[in-house]
MDTraj code that builds the backbone (N, CA, C; nanometers):
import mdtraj as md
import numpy as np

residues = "UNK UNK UNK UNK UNK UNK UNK UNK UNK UNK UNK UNK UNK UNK UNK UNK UNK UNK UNK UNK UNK UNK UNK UNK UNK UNK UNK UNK UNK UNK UNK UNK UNK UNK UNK UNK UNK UNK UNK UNK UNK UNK UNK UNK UNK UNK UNK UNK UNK UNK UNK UNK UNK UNK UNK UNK UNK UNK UNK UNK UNK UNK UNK UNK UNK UNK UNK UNK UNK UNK UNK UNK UNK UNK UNK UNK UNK UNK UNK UNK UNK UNK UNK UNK UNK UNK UNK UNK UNK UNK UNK UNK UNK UNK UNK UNK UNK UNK UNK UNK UNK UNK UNK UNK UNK UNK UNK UNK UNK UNK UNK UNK".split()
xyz = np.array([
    [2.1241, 7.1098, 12.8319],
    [2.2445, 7.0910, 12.7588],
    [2.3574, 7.1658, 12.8299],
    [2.4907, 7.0895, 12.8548],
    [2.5743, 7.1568, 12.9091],
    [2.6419, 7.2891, 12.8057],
    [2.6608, 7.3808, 12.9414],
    [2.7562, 7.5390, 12.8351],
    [2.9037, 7.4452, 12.7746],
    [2.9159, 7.5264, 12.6695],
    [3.0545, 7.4708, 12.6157],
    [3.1559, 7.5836, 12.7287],
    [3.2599, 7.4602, 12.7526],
    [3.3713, 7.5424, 12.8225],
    [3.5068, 7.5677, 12.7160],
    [3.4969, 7.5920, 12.5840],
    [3.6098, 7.6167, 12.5028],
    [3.5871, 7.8151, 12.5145],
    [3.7372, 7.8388, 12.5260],
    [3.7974, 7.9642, 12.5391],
    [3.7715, 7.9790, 12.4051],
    [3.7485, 8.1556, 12.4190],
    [3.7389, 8.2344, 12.3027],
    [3.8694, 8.2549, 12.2988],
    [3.9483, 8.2696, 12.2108],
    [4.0646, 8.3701, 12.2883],
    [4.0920, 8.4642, 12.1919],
    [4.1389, 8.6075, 12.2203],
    [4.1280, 8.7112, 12.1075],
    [4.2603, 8.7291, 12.1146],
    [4.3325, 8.7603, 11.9682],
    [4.4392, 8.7961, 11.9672],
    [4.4868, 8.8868, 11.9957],
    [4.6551, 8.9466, 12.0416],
    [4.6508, 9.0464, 12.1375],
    [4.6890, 9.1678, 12.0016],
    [4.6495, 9.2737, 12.0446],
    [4.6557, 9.3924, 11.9106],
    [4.7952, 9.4087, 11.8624],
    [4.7956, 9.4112, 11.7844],
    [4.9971, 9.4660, 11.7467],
    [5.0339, 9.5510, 11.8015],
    [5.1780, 9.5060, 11.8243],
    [5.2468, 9.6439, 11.9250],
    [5.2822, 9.7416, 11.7998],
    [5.2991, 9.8127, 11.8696],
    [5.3763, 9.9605, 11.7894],
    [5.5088, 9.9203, 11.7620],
    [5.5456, 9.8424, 11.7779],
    [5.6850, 9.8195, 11.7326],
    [5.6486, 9.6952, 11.6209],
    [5.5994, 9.6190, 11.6068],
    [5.5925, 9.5141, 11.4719],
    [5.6171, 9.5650, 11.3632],
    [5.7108, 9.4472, 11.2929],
    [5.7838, 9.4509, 11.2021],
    [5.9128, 9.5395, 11.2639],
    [5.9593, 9.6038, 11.3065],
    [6.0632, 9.6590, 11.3498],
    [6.1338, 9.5674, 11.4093],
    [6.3080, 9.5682, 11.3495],
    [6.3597, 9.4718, 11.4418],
    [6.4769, 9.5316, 11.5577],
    [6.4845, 9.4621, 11.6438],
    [6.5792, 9.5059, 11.7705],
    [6.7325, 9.5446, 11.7114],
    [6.7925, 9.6612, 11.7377],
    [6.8877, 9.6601, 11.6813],
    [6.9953, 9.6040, 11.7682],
    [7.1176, 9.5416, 11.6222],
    [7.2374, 9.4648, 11.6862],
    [7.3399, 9.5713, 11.7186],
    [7.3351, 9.7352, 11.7117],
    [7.4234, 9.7487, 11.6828],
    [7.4927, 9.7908, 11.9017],
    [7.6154, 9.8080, 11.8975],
    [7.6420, 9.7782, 12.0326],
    [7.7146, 9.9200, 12.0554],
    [7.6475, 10.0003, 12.1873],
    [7.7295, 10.1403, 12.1746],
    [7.8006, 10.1249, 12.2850],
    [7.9638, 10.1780, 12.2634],
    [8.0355, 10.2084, 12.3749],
    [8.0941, 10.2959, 12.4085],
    [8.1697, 10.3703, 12.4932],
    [8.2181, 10.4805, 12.5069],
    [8.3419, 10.4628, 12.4695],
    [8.4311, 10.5493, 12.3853],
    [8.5651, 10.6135, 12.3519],
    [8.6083, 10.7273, 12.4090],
    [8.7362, 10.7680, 12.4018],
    [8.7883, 10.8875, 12.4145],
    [8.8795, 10.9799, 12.2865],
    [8.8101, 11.0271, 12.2283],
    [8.9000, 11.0664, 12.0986],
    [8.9239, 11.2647, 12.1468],
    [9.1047, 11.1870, 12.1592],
    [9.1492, 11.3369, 12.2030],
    [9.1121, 11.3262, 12.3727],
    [9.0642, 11.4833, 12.4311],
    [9.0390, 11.4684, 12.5633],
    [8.8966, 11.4515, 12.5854],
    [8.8006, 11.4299, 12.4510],
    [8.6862, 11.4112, 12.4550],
    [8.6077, 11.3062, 12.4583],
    [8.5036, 11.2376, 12.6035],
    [8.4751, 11.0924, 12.5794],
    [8.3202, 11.1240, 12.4615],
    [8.3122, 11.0380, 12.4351],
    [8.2000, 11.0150, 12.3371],
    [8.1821, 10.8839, 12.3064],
    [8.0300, 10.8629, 12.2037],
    [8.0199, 10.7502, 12.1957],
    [8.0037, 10.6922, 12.0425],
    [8.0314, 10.5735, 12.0071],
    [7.9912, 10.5244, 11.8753],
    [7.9040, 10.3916, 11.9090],
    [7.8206, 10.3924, 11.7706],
    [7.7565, 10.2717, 11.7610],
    [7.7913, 10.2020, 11.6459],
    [7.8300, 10.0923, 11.6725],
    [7.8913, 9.9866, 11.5786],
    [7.8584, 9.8138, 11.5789],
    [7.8371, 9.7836, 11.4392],
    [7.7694, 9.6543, 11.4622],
    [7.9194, 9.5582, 11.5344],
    [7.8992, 9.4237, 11.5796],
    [7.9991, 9.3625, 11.6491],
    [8.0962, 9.3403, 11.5337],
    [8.0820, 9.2882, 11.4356],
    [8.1993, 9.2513, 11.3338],
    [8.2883, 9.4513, 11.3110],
    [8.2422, 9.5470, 11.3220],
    [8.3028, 9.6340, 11.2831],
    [8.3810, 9.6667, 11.4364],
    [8.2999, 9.6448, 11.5532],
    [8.4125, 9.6967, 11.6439],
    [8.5047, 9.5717, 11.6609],
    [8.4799, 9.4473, 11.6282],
    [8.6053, 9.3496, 11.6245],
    [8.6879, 9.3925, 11.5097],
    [8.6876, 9.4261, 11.4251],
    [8.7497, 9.4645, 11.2962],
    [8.8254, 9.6105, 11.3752],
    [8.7862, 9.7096, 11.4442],
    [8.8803, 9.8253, 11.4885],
    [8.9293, 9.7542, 11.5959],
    [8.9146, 9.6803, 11.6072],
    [9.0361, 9.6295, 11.7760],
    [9.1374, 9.5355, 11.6994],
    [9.1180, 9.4461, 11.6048],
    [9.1837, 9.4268, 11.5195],
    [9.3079, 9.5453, 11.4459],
    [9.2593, 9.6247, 11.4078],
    [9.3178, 9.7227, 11.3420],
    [9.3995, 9.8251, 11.4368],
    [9.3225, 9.8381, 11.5047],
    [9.4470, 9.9010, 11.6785],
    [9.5350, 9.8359, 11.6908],
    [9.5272, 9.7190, 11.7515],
    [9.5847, 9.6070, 11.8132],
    [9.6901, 9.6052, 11.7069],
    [9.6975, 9.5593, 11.6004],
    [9.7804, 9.5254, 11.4851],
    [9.8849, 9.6418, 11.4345],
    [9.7989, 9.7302, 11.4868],
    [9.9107, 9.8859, 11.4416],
    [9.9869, 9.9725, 11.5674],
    [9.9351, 9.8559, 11.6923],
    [10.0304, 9.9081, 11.7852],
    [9.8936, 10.0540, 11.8707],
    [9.8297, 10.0390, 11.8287],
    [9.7111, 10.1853, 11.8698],
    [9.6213, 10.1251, 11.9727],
    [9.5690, 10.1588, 12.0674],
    [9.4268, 10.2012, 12.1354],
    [9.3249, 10.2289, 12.0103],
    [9.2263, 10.1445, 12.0571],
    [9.1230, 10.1926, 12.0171],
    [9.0537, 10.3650, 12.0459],
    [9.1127, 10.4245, 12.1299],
    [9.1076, 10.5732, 12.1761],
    [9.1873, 10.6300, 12.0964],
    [9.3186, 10.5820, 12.0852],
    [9.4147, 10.7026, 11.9733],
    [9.4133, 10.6291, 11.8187],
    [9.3464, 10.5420, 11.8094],
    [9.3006, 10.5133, 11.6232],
    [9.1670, 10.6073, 11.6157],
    [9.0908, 10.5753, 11.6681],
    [8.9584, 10.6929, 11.6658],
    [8.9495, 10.8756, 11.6619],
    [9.1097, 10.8873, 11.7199],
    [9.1490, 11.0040, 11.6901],
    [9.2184, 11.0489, 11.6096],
    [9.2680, 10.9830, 11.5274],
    [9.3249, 10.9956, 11.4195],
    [9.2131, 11.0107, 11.3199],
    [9.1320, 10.9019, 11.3322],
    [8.9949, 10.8742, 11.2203],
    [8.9328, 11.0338, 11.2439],
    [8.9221, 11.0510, 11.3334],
    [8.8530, 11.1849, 11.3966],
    [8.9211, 11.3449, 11.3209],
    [9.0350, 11.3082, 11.3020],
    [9.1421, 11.3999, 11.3114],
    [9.1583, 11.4637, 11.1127],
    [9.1055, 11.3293, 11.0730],
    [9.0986, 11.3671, 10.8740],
    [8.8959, 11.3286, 10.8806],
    [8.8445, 11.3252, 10.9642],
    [8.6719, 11.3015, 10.9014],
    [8.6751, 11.3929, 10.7868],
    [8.5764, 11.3311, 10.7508],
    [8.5369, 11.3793, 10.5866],
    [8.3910, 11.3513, 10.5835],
    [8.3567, 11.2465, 10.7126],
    [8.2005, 11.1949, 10.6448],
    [8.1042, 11.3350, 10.7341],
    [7.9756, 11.2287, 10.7589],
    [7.8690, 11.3040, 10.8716],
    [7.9097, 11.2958, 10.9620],
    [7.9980, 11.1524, 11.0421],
    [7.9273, 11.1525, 11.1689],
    [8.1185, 11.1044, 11.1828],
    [8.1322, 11.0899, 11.2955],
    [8.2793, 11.0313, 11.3662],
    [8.2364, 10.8362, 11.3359],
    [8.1089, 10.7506, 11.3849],
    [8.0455, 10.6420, 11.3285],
    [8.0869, 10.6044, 11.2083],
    [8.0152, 10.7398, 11.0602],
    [8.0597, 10.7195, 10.9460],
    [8.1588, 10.6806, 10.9063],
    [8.2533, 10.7626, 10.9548],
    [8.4371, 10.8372, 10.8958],
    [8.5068, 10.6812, 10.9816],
    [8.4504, 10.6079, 11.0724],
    [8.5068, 10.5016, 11.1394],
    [8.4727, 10.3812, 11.0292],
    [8.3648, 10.3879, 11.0222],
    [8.3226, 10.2850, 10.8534],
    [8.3956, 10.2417, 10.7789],
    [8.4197, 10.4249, 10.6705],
    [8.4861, 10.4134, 10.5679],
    [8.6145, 10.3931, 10.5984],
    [8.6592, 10.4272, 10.7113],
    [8.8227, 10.4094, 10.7429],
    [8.8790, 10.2405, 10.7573],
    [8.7536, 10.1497, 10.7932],
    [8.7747, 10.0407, 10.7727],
    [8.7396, 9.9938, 10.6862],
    [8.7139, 10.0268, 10.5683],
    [8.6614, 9.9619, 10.4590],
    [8.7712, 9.9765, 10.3539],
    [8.8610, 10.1339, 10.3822],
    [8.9394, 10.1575, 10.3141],
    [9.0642, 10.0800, 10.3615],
    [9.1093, 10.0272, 10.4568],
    [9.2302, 9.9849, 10.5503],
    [9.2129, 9.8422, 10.4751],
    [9.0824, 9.7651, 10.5186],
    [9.0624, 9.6170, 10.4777],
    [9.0428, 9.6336, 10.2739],
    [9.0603, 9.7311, 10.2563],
    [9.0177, 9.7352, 10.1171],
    [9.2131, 9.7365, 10.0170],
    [9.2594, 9.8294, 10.1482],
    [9.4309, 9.8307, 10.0699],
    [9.4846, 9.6782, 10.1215],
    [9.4822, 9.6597, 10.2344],
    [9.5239, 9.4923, 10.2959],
    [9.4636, 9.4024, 10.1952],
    [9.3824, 9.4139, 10.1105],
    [9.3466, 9.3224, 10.0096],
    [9.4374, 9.3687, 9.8800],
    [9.4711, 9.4155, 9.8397],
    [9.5331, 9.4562, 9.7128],
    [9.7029, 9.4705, 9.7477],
    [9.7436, 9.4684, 9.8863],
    [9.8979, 9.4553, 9.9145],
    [9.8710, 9.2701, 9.9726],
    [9.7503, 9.2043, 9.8994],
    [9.7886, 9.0127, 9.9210],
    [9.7394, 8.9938, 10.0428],
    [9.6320, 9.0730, 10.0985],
    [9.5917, 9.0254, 10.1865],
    [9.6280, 9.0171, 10.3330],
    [9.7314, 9.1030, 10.3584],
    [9.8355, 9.1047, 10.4879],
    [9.7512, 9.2570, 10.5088],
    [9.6638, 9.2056, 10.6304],
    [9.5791, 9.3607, 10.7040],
    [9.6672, 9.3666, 10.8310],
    [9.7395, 9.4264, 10.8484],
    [9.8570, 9.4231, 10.9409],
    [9.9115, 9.5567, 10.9457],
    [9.9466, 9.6614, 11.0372],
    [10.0894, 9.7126, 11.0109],
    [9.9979, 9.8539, 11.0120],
    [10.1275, 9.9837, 11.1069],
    [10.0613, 10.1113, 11.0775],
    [10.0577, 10.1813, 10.9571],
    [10.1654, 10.1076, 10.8446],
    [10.1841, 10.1689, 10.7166],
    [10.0162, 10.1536, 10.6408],
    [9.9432, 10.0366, 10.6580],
    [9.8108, 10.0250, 10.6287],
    [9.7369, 10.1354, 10.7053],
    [9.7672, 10.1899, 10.8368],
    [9.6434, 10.3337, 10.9025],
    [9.6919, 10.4113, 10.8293],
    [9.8134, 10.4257, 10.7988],
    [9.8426, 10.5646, 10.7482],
    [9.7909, 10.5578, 10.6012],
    [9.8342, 10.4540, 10.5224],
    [9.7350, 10.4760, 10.3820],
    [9.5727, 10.5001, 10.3895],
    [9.5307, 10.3970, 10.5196],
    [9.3447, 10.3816, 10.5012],
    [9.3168, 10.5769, 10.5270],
    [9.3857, 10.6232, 10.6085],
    [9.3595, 10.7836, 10.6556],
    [9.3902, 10.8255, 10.5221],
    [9.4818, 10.8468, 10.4433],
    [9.4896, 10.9205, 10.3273],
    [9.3759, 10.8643, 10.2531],
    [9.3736, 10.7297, 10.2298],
    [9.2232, 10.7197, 10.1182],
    [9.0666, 10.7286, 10.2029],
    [9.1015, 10.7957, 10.2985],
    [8.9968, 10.8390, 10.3342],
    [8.8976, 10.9961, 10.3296],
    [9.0362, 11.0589, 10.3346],
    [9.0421, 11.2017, 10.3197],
    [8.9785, 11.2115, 10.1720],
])
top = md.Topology()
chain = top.add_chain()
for i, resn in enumerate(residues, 1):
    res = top.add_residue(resn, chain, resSeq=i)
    for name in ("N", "CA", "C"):
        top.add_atom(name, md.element.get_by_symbol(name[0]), res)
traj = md.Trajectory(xyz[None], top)
């Protein structure tokens, strides 16, 4: 009788990483003040601070130092968060116009 030629095949063991997923978030270097450093930020939040630079006339280097300049949270990351949450949070209640440095200067006070 001929040997059967069908493959066993064993499955390969789980990695140490399963279930864990790859993170999206994207780190780049800044300069806040004369200091470079880095943040990690998912893509919609660093499009949302280049947005918010851009619109108020700022670098993404001298908005981060400002954010830097009233922190309140853990991390410089954090205090960059809430500073956009608070900015896009007043641009909703002045009708939706996220525009303008009068919006950094409020998002920094309701951040503090």
């Amino acid at each position: 009788m001929p040997r059967s030629t069908a493959l066993t095949v064993t499955p390969p063991a789980p990695a140490a990483t399963e279930g864990r997923r790859d993170s999206t978030l994207l780190n780049r270097n800044i300069w806040v003040g004369r200091r470079r450093t880095s943040l990690r930020l998912e893509p919609a939040m660093w499009q949302a601070l280049e947005e918010v630079a851009a619109g108020s006339g700022l670098t993404i280097h001298e908005l981060c130092t400002l954010i830097e300049s009233r922190r309140r949270e853990s991390s410089l990351t954090a205090s960059v968060r809430v500073f956009l949450l608070c900015y896009y949070r007043d641009a909703m209640l002045q009708g939706g116009q996220p525009s303008g440095r009068s919006l950094v200067d409020r998002a920094l006070r309701d951040q503090a």
